[in-house]
C-alpha positions, 0 to 999 in steps of 0.5 A: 550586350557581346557577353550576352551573344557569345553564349547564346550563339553556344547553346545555339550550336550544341542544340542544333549539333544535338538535333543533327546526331539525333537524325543521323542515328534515326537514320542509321537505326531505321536502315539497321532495323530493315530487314529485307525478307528473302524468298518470302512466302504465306501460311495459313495458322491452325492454331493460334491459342491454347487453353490449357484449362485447369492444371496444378502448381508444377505441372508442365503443359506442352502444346504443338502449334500447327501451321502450314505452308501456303506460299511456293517457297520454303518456310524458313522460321528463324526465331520463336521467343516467349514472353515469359522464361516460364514459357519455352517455344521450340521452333523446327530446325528445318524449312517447311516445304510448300505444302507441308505442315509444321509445328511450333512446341511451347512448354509451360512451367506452371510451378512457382505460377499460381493463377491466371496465365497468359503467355504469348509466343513471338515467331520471326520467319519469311512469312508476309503477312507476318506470322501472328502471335501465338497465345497460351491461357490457363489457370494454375491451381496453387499448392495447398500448405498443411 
């Protein structure tokens, strides 16, 4: 019965030391992954998609998302990312004054892309309510082979 205890009382201390480093890195995760937004501000989106239509196999399709800022601070966009490394968003280098409009530019390389396309462009700012997720949609037409 003892040689039965001992190891029991063991894997009762690892599972419940387990349990405890699992809370404690929730909990250092959840505080890191707060971020508290400074000078926060609105804006109101223009365009959230873009349908491209119809381009070839190589073309490059740029587009310019407007935007404008309905808050009294500065707009400050930190990070634009894209879903895809085919798509590449430029997010301006400079705040956007209350008032003022703004652009994000999105190129899409359509080559090696046959098909249909959705691509999505995540922008990280000041703005609350967030800023939503801007879409570009589209058909590449395939190279043909002779």
């Amino acid at each position: 019965m003892k040689k039965l205890i001992l190891p029991f009382l063991l894997l009762n201390i690892l599972i419940t030391s387990c349990d405890i480093r699992k809370h404690d890195n929730a909990q250092k995760v959840s505080a890191t992954e707060k971020k508290e937004i400074k000078d926060p501000t609105t804006v109101e989106i223009i365009d959230t998609t873009f349908d491209f239509g119809k381009v070839n196999e190589g073309e490059i399709v740029e587009y310019n998302y407007r935007f404008k800022n309905t808050g009294t601070k500065p707009l400050v966009i930190e990070e634009a990312t894209a879903s895809c490394g085919c798509t590449v968003p430029e997010k301006p280098d400079h705040p956007i004054a209350p008032g003022e409009l703004g652009f994000i530019k999105v190129k899409f390389n359509s080559d090696h892309r046959p098909g249909e396309a959705h691509k999505s462009v995540t922008i990280t700012s000041n703005a609350i309510p967030e800023f939503p997720t801007l879409y570009l949609k589209g058909t590449v037409i395939g190279k043909t082979t002779e």
